[in-house]
N, C-alpha and C positions, 0 to 999 in steps of 0.2 A: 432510542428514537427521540426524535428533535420536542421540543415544546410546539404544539401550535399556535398560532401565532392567531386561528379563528376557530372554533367552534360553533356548530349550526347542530342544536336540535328539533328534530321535526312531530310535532303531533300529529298524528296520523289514526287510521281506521285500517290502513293496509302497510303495514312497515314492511312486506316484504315485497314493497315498490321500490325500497331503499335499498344500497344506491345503486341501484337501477344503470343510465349511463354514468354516474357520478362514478361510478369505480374502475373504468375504463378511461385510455387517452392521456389525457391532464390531468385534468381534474383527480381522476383514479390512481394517476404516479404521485401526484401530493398528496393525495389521503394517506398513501401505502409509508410515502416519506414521513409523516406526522405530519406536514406544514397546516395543514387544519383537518379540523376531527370532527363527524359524524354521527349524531346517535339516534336514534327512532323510539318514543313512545309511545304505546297502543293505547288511545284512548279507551280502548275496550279494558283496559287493566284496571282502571277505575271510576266501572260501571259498579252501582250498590246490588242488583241481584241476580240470580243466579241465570239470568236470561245475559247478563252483560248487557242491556240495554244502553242505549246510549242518545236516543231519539224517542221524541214524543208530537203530539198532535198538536197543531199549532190553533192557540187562542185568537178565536175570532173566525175561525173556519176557514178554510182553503186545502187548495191542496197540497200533497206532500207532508213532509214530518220537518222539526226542529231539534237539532243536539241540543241535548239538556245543560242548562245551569253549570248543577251541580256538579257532574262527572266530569265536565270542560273545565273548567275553575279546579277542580283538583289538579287537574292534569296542568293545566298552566304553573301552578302551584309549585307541582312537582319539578317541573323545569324550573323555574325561577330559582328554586332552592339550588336546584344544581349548578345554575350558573351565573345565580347571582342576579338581585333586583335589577341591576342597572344593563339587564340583558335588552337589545331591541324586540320586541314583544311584537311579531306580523300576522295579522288574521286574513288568508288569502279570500280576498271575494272580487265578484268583477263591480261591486259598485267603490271598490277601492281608489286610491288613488295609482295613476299609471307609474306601475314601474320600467325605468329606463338607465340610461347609462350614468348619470347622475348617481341617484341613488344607489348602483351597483358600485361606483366608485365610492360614495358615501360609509357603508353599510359592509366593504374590503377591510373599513380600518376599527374597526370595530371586535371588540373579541368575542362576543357570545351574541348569538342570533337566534332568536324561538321563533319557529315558522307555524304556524295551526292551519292546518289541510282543513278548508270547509268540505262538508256532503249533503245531500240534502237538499231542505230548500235554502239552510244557513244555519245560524246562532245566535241562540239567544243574546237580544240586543243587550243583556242588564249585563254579561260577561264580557263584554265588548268595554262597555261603561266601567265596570269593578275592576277590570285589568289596564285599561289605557293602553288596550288596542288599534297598531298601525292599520287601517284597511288599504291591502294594496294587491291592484289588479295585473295581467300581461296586457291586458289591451280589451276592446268591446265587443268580447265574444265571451261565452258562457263553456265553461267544461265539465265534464262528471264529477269532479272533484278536482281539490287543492293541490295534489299530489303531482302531475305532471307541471304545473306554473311552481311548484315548489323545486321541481328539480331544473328548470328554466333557470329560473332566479339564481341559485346555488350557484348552477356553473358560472352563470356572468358574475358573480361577485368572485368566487373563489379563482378565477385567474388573474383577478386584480391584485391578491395578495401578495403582499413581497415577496420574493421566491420561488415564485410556481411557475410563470412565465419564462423561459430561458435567456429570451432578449428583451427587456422594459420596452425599450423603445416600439416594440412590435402593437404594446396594447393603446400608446398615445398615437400611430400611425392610421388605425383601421377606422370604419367609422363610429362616429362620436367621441374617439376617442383624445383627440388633444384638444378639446375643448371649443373648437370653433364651432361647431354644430353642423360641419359638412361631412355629406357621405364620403365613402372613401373612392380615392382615385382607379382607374383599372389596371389592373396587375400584367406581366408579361415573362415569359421566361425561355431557354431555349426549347425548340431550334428558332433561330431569329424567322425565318420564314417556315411556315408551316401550310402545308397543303389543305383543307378540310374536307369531309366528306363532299361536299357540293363540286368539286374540284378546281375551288378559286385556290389563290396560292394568297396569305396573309402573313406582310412582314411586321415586326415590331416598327413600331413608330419612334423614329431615326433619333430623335432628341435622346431617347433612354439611352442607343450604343454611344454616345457623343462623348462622353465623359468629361462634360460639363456639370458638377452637381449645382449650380447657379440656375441653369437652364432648365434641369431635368424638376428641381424644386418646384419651377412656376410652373412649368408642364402636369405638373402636380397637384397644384395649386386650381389651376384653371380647372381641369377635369374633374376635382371635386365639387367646383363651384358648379362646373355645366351639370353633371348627373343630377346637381341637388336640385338645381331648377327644375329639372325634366321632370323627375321624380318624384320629388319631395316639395313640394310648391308651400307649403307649411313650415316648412324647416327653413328652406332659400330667405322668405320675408323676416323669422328671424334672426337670420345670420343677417339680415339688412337693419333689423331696427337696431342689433348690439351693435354694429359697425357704426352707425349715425350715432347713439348713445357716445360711444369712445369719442368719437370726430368731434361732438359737442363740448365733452370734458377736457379735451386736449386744449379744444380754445379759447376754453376759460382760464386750465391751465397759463397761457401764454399770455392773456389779458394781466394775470395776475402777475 
């Protein structure tokens, strides 16, 4: 079996969420190849008594329970030893910072990833502190736990990995992914015309059969810009402010 080329262990409450979709599809044909390796720790493994506790009442009164200190911090511990300090150290919470394609490209080239499944109402802030924990969210919604955004994350990073992916160019294609910050173009395939339920008849848009790949590029080009507008009104302004940035340096460039 191959070396992997990433390792992701995940702390968890429920390891036998792992790997869940991660062992099916992609993701699940490079696990099975080696190209990166999966391992689950139960925090319950190192709870100190015989209840495996893992959770207590939180200071200052409220509601809900806090994962303890001490049992988190081992467990951190224990992964670290396995994979080494210089492992990226992620505490999923939604007050984290957003994870995106950025960071999933980031976080590909990287060999060891420790992921901590929050529960609860969270974790103690002082383990956060003593471990130089990333807090990092899917987005501003709240889940039962860390466990489903931990397996979110996984996939998007582990098909970044060299290898995994069949054709490279498939993942700088799609969106976010060649760096411009536009969504992706729309996709087409046979039969060039297709009847749809409603009984219109819908042909592929003529520039794609033309085989012109000049033409087909900016048809390309365009259509990621328009959806981003429509859609993404957040994303379009700053695919506008990088564009004027460039435009600016270019003509200093030239000045100079």
């Amino acid at each position: 079996m191959a070396v992997p080329r990433l390792t992701v262990r995940v702390l968890t409450l429920f390891p036998d969420m792992f790997p869940g979709p991660l062992g099916v599809s992609l993701a699940g044909k490079a696990l099975a190849r080696g190209d990166w390796r999966l391992e689950t720790l139960d925090i319950r493994d190192f709870a100190r008594d015989k209840h495996r506790s893992v959770d207590d009442t939180p200071f200052g009164g409220g509601a809900g329970m806090v994962m303890k200190p001490d049992v988190v911090s081992d467990a951190l511990g224990a992964a670290k030893a396995a994979g080494g300090q210089d492992a990226a150290a992620i505490y999923l919470s939604p007050r984290g910072r957003v994870f995106d394609q950025a960071v999933a490209r980031d976080l590909a080239g990287r060999r060891d990833i420790i992921l901590l499944c929050g529960r609860y109402e969270g974790l103690d802030q002082r383990v956060i502190e003593a471990h130089g924990l990333e807090e990092m969210s899917l987005g501003d919604f709240v889940l039962s736990g860390g466990e489903p955004a931990a397996i979110a994350m996984i996939d998007a990073i582990v098909r970044l990995v060299p290898g995994v992916m069949g054709n490279a160019d498939s993942a700088e294609e799609e969106s976010f992914g060649d760096h411009s910050g536009l969504l992706e173009y729309p996709h087409y395939t046979r039969p060039a015309v297709w009847r749809g339920p409603d009984g219109v008849d819908r042909a592929v848009p003529e520039v794609l059969t033309s085989g012109h790949h000049a033409e087909v590029a900016a048809w390309r080009r365009g259509q990621a810009e328009d959806v981003t507008k429509r859609r993404r009104p957040d994303l379009w302004r700053r695919v506008e402010r990088a564009g004027s940035q460039e435009a600016a340096k270019n003509n200093e460039d030239q000045q100079d």
